[in-house]
DOTORPA-796519 format. One record per residue (C-alpha): x, y, z; residue in three letters. Coordinates in steps of 0.5 Angstrom, whole numbers, plus 2048, in hexadecimal, padded with zeros to 3 digits. Layout:
XYZALA...
***
This chain:
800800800UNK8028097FFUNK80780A805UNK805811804UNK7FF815800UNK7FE81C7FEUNK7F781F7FEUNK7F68247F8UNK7F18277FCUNK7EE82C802UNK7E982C806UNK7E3826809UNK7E6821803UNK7ED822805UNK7EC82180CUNK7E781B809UNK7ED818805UNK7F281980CUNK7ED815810UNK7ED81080CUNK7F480F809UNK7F680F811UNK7F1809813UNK7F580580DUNK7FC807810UNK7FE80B80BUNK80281380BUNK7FD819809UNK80081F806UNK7FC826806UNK7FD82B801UNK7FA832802UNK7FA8397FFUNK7FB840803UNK7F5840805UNK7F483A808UNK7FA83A80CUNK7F7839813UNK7F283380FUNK7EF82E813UNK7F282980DUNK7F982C80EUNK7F982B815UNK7F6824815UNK7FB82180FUNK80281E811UNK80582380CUNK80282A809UNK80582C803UNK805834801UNK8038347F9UNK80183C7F8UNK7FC8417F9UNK7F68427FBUNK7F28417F4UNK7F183A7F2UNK7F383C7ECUNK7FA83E7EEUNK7FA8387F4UNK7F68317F3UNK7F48327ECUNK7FC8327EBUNK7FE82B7E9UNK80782C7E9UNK80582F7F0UNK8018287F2UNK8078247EEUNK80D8287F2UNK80A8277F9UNK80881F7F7UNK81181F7F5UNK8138237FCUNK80E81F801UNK80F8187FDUNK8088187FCUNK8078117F8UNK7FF8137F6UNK7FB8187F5UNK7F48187F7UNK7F081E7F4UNK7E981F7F8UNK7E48227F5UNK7E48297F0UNK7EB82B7EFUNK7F08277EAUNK7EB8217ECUNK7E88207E5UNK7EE8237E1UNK7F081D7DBUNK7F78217DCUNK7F88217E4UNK7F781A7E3UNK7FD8197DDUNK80181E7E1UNK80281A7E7UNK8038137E3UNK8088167DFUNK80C8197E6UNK80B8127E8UNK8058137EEUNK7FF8107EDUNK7F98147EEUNK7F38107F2UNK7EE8117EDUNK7EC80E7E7UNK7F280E7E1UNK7F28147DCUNK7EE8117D6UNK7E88107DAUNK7E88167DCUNK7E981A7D6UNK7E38147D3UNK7DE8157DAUNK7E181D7DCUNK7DF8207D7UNK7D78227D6UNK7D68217CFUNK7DB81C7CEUNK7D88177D4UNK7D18187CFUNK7D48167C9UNK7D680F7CDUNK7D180E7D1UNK7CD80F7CAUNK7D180A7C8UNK7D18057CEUNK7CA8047CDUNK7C88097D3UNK7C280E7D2UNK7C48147D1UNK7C081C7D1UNK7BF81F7CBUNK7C38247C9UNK7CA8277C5UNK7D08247C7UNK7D58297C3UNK7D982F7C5UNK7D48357C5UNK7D783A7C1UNK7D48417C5UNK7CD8427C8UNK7C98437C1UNK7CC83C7C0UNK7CA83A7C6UNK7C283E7C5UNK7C28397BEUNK7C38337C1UNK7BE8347C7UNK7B98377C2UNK7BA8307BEUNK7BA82B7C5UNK7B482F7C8UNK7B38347CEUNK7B48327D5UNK7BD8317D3UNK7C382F7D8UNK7C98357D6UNK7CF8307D9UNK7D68317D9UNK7DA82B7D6UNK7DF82B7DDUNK7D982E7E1UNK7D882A7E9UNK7D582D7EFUNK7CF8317EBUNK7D48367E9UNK7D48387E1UNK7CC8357E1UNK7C78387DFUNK7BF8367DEUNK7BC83B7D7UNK7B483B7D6UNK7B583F7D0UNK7BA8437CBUNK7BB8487CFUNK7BD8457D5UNK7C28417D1UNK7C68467CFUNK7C78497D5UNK7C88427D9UNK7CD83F7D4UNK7D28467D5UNK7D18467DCUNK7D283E7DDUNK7D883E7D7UNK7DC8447DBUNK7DA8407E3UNK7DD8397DEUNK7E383E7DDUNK7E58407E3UNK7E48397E7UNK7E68347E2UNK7EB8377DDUNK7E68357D8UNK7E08387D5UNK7DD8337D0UNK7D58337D0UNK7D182E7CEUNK7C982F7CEUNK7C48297D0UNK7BD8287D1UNK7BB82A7D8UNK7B58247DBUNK7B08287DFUNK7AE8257E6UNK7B48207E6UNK7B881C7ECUNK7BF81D7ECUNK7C18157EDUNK7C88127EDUNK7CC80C7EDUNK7D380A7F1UNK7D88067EEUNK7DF8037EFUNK7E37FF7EBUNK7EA7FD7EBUNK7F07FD7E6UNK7EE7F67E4UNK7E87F67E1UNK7E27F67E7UNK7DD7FB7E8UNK7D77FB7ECUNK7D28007EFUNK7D18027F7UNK7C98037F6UNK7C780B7F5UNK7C68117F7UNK7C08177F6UNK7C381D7F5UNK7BC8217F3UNK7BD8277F8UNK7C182B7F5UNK7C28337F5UNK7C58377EEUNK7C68307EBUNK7CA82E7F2UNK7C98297F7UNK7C682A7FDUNK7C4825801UNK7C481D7FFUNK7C3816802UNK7C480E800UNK7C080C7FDUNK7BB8107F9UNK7B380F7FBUNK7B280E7F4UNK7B58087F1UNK7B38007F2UNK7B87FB7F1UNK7B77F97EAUNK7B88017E9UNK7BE8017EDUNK7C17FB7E9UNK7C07FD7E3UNK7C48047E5UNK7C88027E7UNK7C97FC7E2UNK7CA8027DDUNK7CF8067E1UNK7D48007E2UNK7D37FF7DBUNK7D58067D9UNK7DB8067DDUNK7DE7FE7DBUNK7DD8027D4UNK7E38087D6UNK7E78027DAUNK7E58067E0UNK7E98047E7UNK7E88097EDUNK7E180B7F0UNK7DD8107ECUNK7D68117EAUNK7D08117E6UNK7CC8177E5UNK7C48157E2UNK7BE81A7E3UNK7B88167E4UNK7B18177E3UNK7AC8167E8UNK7AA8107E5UNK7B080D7E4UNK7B380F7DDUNK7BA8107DFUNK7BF8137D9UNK7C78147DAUNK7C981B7DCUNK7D081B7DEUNK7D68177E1UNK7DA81A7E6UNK7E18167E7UNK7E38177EEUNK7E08167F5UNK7D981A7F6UNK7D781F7FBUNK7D381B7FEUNK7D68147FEUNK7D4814805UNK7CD811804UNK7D080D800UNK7D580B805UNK7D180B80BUNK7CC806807UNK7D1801804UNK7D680080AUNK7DB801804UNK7E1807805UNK7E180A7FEUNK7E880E800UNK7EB807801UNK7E88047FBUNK7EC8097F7UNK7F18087FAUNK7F18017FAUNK7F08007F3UNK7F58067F1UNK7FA8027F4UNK7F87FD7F0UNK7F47F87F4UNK7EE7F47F1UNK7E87F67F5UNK7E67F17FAUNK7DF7F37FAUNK7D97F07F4UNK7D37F37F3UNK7D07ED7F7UNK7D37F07FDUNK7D17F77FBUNK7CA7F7801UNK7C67FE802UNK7C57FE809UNK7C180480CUNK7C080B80AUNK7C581180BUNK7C3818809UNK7C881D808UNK7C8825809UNK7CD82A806UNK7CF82F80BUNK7D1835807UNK7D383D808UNK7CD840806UNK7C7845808UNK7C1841806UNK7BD848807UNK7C184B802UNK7C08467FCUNK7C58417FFUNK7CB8467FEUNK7D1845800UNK7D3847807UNK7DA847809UNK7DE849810UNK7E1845816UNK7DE83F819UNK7DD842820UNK7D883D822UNK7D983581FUNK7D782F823UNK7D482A81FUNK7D0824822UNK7D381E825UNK7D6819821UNK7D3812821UNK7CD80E823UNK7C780E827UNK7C180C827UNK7C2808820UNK7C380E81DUNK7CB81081BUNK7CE81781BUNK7D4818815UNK7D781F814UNK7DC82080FUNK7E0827810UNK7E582B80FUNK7E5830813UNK7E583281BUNK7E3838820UNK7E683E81EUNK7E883C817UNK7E6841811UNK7E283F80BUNK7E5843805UNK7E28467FFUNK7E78417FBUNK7E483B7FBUNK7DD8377FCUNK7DA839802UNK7D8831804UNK7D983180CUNK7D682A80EUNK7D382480BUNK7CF822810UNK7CD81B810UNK7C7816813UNK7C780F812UNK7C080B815UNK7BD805813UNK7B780880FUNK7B780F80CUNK7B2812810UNK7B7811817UNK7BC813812UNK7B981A812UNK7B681B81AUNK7BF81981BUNK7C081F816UNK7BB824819UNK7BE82281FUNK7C582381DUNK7C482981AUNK7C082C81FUNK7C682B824UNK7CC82E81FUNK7CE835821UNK7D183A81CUNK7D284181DUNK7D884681AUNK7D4845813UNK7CD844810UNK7CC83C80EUNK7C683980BUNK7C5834811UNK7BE838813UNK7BB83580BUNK7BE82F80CUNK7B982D812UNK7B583180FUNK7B582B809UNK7B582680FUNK7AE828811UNK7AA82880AUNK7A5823809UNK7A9823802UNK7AF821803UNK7AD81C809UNK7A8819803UNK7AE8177FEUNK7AB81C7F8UNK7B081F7F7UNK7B38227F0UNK7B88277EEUNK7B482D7EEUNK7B282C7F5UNK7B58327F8UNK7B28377F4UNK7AB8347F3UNK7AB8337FCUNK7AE83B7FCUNK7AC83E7F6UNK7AD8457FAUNK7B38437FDUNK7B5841805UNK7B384480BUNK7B4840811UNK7AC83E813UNK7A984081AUNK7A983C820UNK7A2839820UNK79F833823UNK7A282E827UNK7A9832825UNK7A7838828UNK7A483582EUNK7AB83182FUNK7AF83882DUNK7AB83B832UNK7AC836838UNK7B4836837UNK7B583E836UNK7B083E83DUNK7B5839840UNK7BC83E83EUNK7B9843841UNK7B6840846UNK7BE83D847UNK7C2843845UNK7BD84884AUNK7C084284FUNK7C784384EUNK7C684B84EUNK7C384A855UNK7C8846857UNK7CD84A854UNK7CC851858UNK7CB84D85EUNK7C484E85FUNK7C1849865UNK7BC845863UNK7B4845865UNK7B1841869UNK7AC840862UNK7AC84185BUNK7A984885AUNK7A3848855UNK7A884E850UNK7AD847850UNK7A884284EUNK7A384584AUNK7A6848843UNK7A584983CUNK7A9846836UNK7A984B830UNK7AB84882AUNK7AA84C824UNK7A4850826UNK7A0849828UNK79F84982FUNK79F844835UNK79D84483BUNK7A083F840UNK7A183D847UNK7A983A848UNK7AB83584EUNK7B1832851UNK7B9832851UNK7BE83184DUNK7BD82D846UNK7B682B849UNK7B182E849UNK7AA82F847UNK7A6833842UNK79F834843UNK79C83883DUNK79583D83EUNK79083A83DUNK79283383CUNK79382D842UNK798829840UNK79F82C842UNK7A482B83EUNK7AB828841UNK7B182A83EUNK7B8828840UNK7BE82983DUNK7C682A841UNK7C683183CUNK7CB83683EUNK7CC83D83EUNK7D083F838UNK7CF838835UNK7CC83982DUNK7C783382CUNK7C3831832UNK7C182A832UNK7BC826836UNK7B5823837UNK7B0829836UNK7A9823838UNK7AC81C835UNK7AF81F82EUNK7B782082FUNK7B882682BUNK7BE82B82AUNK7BC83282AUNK7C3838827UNK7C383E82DUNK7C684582BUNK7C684B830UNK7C385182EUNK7C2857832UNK7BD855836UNK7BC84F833UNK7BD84982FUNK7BD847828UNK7BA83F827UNK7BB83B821UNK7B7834821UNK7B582F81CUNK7B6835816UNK7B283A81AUNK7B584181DUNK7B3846821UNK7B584A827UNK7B284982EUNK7B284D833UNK7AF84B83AUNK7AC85183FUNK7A9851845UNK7A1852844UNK7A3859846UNK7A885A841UNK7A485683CUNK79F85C83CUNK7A386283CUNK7A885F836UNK7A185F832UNK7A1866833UNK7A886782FUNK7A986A829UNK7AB866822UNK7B186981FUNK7AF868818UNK7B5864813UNK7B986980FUNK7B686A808UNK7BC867802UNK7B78677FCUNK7BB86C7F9UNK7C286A7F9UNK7C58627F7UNK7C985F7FCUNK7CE85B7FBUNK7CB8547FEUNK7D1850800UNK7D8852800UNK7DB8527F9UNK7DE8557F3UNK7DB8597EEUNK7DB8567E7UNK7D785B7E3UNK7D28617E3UNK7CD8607DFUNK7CA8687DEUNK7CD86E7DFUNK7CB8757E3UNK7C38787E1UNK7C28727DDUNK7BA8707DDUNK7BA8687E0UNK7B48637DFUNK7B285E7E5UNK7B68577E3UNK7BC85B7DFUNK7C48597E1UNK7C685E7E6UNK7CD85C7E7UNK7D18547E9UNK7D58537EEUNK7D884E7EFUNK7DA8487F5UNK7DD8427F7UNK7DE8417EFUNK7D68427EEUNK7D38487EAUNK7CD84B7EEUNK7C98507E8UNK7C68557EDUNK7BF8587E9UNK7BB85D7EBUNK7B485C7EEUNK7B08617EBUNK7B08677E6UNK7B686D7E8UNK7BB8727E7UNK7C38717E9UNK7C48777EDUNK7CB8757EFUNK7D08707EEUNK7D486E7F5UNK7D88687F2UNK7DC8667EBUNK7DE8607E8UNK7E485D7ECUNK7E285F7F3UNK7E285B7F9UNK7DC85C7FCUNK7D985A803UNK7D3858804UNK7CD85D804UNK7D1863801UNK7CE8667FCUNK7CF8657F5UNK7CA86B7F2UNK7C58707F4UNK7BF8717F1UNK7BA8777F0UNK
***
């Protein structure tokens, strides 16, 4: 076996890969570039290796960078993660011809399977079914608006190096391809070095399913069941779990039948995967595949038992796979949730900053449910405006699908963020829709669910009741500790001011009477006879409190505000302030300061470059038109006017560094 490796890579898959090759035994080697010099992955590996500056076009994207520090560490192999160089036909050449294996497929599946359009052309030949569309270089946007009027509206514009949503856009019309093809060729450009475009027909309702395979350098390939990827936002994936509600088995075999084919055509030998969109009766065609490990391979994982990790570099070393396909059993359900840098308020923009709070839940079994967290980052760690803002892979594993769900919740619930904004409010929020515990997914789903985007709901319900009874039991805890502080002596017995409160949340008010010490108590709401015991070992200063709120375990996020707390659980949010029956009535006496009012100004969203200005001073705009494009973590954010203005003033110009919410422009 490798003595020693080296991963061309950063982040949670660095640290994934490191796990593993320490379990085997085997000497890691980190790379990492100006920014990520105080990075997890750097820090966990035995070696790290500068390779440039920030940019990963000056540092990860740059293969005699990886080849030296392979040749100053004496790094044997190369295991390329996920993005970067991992589906370069040219990184993998570049390393066998410097005499280092590279943990991947070998270079001529890449450049059959790696490219979109040429994996089309043999899957077509393989026998696979296939999506309607043109599968030749797309000269510019009329070429592009020719062919789409050929196939038939709605179209996918997708870059031919494209992954991760970037250099992919959906065009329901001419106009919008020709918008579409611009910006996704520049997005193709700047992540991949490569702006080829190829346009095909887009399935409306579909399901994004795909299929895992491995195979070895001696001609086995088999396949590890699937995984429904059909949540998706901007064509990237959201959430994911293993396997998909859809599929029968007789649907599965033959996918994956078609799958193992396609691969043993192009002499695949590494891990990899099949990418089908399906109807919602089953109909499946081939959309892509994708030669190197997935994001989302721990569903895979946590369903199979099999490390595919260690699979790669099993079969990169040469040896012959010890699983058959007669092994492969699926057992139980996992669901995965991409953790993200990003305000889902603001339409899912990218946020970035210093993690000042990150405590994700506790790893590994309990209660039949089973809890993984693949990350690269820690407390007091930043996310960049250079890469992709993936925080975590939260992972459940269960033995059916709806236990698989209630774990995630619950997980998420308990994970505590703070320094950024993160989209962990609209991930439990997914978890408690009736939909998504239903199965009836499609990759239109976000869209369909939140047509007028995100706003993290009220607490209603049993919620409410719940958030309720803890933030009565803080500052029935906090008022305690404050007594106790400033040395005052005890009463005899409570007084009714310190038992009989009321719990503001929003603007909903409940009245209620709070009994007990400690992490024990009682809540008793007005007008209802069946108290409610809470318990829990909460603490100041702790950012999630967990406990039993009746008989349901639950996990509530608790930030202080003045006079208050902020609560977050199950998707909702809301303020919470808890007073006295006197001070409940005073504070409905008090004015509301009104929000500022910024319709006549752009904010920038998120922080990020100004890529382009699409007016000038006193020009007349009608709502819908381009403003200007800004630009963050590779993606290109076209920001529109939402209604019919003047420009007054231009604040900002192309090439700017913008924070978020400075203002761009000014309108009359």
């Amino acid at each position: 076996m490798f003595k020693k490796i080296l991963i061309a890579n950063r982040g949670e898959i660095a640290c994934r890969i490191i796990k593993t090759a320490r379990r085997m035994g085997i000497a890691t080697v980190a790379v990492y570039s100006d920014a990520d010099r105080d990075a997890v992955h750097a820090a966990m590996a035995d070696e790290a290796v500068a390779i440039g500056p920030a940019p990963a076009a000056e540092s990860y994207l740059v293969i005699e960078n990886i080849i030296r520090a392979c040749k100053d560490t004496g790094a044997e192999a190369v295991h390329p993660g996920y993005g970067f160089l991992s589906e370069r036909e040219a990184f993998a050449q570049a390393l066998k011809d410097n005499g280092i294996t590279f943990i991947g497929p070998n270079p001529q599946a890449i450049a059959a399977m790696g490219d979109k359009i040429e994996s089309k052309k043999a899957a077509a030949a393989a026998g696979v079914s296939t999506v309607p569309g043109y599968l030749g270089i797309i000269e510019d946007a009329v070429h592009a608006t020719k062919i789409a009027d050929e196939i038939g509206y709605p179209v996918m514009l997708k870059a031919s190096a494209g992954g991760g949503g970037k250099g992919m856009r959906i065009a329901w019309s001419a106009s919008e391809v020709k918008e579409g093809f611009e910006r996704s060729k520049s997005e193709a450009k700047s992540s991949f070095g490569d702006d080829r475009m190829f346009v095909e027909k887009f399935i409306v309702n579909p399901r994004h399913i795909e299929i895992q395979v491995l195979g070895d350098k001696h001609g086995h390939v088999i396949y590890l069941g699937e995984r429904e990827c059909s949540v998706q936002r901007r064509n990237q994936k959201v959430l994911e779990e293993a396997p998909s509600p859809l599929l029968d088995e007789a649907t599965r075999r033959k996918m994956g039948e078609q799958a193992v084919a396609l691969a043993k055509a192009v002499n695949y030998d590494s891990a990899g995967t099949v990418e089908f969109v399906a109807g919602q009766d089953r109909s499946f065609f081939f959309l892509e595949m994708n030669t190197r490990l997935q994001v989302e391979h721990p569903v895979t994982e946590m369903i199979t038992g099999i490390d595919l990790v260690e699979q790669m570099i099993r079969v990169a070393y040469g040896e012959k796979l010890a699983i058959k396909q007669s092994d492969v059993k699926l057992n139980g359900w996992a669901v995965e949730s991409r953790i993200y840098a990003e305000d889902p308020t603001r339409n899912f923009l990218p946020s970035i900053g210093r993690l000042t709070t990150y405590r994700p839940p506790a790893e590994g079994e309990s209660d039949g449910v089973t809890i993984r967290n693949d990350t690269g980052v820690e407390e007091g760690g930043e996310i960049s405006i250079f890469y992709d803002p993936m925080i975590a892979k939260l992972v459940t594993h269960a033995p059916t699908r709806l236990e698989a769900i209630e774990g995630q919740a619950r997980a998420l619930d308990a994970f505590a963020i703070d320094g950024i904004r993160h989209n962990i409010p609209f991930l439990a929020t997914v978890m408690s829709q009736q939909r998504w515990r239903d199965g009836r997914l499609s990759t239109g789903y976000i869209a369909e669910e939140f047509p007028e985007g995100f706003l993290p709901p009220a607490p209603a319900g049993s919620i409410a009741r719940n958030m309720a009874a803890v933030a009565a039991c803080v500052d029935h805890l906090m008022n305690a500790r404050k007594r106790q502080i400033s040395g005052q002596l005890p009463t005899r017995k409570p007084q009714a001011f310190q038992q009989d409160r009321v719990v503001m949340l929003g603007g909903a008010a409940h009245n209620v009477t709070i009994s007990g010490q400690s992490g024990d108590n009682l809540v008793q709401f007005e007008g209802d006879g069946k108290p409610v015991p809470v318990t829990s070992n909460w603490r100041p200063g702790d950012p999630v409190w967990t406990g039993l709120a009746g008989r349901e375990l639950i996990a509530v996020q608790v930030r202080p505000i003045l006079n208050g707390m902020r609560l977050s659980h199950a998707g909702t949010e809301c303020m919470a302030h808890v007073y006295t029956r006197r001070e409940a009535a005073l504070a409905a006496l008090m004015p509301v300061k009104p929000a500022a009012d910024t319709s006549m100004v752009l904010l920038c969203p998120m922080p990020g470059l100004v890529k382009s200005i699409a007016v000038t001073l006193g020009q007349e705009v009608k709502a819908g038109e381009t403003l200007a494009v800004v630009e963050a973590m590779k993606m290109e954010n076209v920001l529109r006017a939402e209604k019919d203005l003047t420009i007054k003033a231009l604040k900002a110009k192309p090439g700017d560094s913008l924070a978020v919410d400075a203002v761009i422009m000014e309108f009359a």
